[in-house]
N, C-alpha and C positions, 0 to 999 in steps of 0.2 A: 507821325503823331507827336503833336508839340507835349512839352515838360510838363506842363500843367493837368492835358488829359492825364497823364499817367498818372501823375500823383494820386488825380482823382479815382482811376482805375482799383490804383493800387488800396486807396482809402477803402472803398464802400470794400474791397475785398478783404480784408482785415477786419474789416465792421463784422462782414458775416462770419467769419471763420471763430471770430468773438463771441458772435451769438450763440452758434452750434456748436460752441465749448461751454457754454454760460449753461447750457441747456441739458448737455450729457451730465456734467456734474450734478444739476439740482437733485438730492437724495429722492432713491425710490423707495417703497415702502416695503417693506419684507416681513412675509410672517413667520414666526417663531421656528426655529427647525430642533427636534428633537431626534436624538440619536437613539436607535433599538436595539436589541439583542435576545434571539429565542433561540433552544436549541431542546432536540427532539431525539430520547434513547432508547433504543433496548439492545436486548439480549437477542442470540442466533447461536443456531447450534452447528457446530461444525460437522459439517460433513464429507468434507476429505482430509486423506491420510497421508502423508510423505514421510518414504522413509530413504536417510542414505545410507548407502553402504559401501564397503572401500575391498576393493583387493590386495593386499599389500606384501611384495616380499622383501627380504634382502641377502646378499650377499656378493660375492665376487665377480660371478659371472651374468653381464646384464642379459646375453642372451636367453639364458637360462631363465631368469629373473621372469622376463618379460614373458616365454612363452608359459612359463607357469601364471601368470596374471591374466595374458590373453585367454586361459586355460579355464581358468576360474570364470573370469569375464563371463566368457562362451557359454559355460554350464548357466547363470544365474539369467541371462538373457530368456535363455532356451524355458526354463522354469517360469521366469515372468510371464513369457507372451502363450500361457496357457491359461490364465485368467482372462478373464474378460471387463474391456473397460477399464486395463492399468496403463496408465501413461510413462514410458521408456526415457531414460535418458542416460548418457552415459558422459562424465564429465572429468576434466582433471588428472589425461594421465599425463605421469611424470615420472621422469628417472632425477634422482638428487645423489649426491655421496651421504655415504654412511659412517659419521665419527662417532671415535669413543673416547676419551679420556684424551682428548686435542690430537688423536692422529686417524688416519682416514682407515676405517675396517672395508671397507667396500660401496657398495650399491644398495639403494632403495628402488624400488621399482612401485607404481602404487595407479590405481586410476580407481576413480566413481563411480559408483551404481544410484540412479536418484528414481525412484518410482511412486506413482501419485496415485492413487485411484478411491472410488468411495467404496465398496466392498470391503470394509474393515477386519471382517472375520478371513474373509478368504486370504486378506494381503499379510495380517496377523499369522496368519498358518505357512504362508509362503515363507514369509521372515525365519517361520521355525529351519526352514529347510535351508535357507540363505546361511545364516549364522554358523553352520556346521563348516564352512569355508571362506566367510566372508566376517569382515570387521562392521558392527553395528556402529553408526558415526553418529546420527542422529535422527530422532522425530518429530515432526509436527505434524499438527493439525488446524485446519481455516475449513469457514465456510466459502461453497462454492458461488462464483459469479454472480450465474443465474440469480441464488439467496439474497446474496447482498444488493443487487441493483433492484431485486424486488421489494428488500424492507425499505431501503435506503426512498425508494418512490412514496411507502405508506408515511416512512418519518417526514418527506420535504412539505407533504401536507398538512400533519399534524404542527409539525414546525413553522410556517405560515400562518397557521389557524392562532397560534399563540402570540406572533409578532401583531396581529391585527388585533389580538384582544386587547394586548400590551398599548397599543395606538390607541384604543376608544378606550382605554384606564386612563390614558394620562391626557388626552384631552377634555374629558370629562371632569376630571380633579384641576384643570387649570380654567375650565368655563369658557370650553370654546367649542362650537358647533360641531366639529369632527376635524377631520385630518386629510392629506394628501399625500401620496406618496413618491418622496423625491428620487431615490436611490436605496436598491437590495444587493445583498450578492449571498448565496449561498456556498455552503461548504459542508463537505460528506467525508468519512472517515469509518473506514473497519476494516475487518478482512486481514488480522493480524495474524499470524501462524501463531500458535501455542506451543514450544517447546515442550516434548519430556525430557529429563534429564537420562544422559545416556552414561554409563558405567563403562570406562575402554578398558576391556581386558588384555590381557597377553594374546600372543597370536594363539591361534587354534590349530589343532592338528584334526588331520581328515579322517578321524576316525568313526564318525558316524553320518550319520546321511540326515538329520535335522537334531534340534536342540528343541525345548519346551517350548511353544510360541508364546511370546509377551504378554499379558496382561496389559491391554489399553484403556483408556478412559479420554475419551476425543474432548469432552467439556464445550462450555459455551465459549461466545466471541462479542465482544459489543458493537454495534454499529451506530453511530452518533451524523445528525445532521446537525448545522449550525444556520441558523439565519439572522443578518445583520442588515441594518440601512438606518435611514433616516425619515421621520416622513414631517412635513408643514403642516404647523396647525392653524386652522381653517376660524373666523369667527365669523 
């Protein structure tokens, strides 16, 4: 191929590659995009109970220690799993030193009792019996799953329903025929445990076989959906 074809090759091919850049640039025409925001509340009422509870001893001998907590342990297990529908867990044992005034008195020996259930009277009443041996750590209370994936379905609807109202508000205030929509993304939130504040007393002696059961008040919980996007407005 002599000098001359190429140049000429090379020309018309730079001609075109000119033209289909001349082409992708010339502006295209976009219509307006408006950014949304709706978001959809209520209330739910909790109904489960968590409560922990701690075994805890100390002194010199860990052996000692430990079988008096395994002891304890044993008994509040045995007592749980006679309710029906409480969920068991047992978390946190630990031996640590025991100081006092910067020198070492001995052993801590300590491990968790965490129990869930919605029977709130019945698990109230167990507490009463737990406490007579056991350290009250703390409570909450959340609604359950099932609740929340149920309201949280009624809110993403309602929460739709208002981003779409939002979309034909502001297209109609700008005079334009309706809207299209480019991009959404939702977001759901609840299902908080509700602490009660728990009062740590001194240790307890096993002189009786229950204490007063608590006085609870489970209270509501919020559950919030959020919906966001964009949508082009249409003329």
């Amino acid at each position: 191929m002599n000098c001359a074809i190429r140049i000429l090759i090379c020309f018309l091919f730079l001609s075109s590659s000119l033209a289909f850049a001349d082409q992708q640039e010339k502006p295209v025409s976009k219509m307006p995009l408006v950014h949304l925001r709706a978001e959809a509340v209520s209330e739910i009422a909790n109904d489960l109970m968590i409560v922990r509870l701690e075994a805890m001893e100390k002194g010199k001998d860990t052996a000692k220690l430990a079988d008096i907590v395994n002891s304890k342990m044993k008994k509040a297990i045995s007592l749980a799993r006679k309710l029906n529908d409480v969920q068991i867990k047992t978390t946190n044992y630990r031996t640590s030193q025991w100081w006092e005034k910067g020198k070492q008195k001995g052993w801590i020996v300590r491990q968790e009792l965490v129990l869930k259930g919605r029977d709130m009277k019945a698990l109230t009443q167990l507490l009463g019996k737990l406490q007579a041996f056991l350290h009250l750590n703390g409570m909450e209370f959340e609604p359950s799953r099932e609740k929340v994936d149920e309201m949280q379905d009624n809110l993403i609807a309602k929460a739709l329903q208002k981003f779409k109202q939002r979309a034909d508000i502001v297209a109609h205030q700008f005079d334009f025929q309706g809207w299209r929509l480019k991009d959404v993304s939702i977001s759901t939130s609840g299902r908080y445990p509700s602490p009660v504040p728990i009062y740590r007393a001194k240790m307890m002696v096993d002189t009786a076989e229950s204490v007063t059961a608590p006085e609870v008040s489970p209270g509501m919980n919020q559950v919030k959906v959020s919906v966001s996007g964009s949508v082009a407005l249409l003329k």
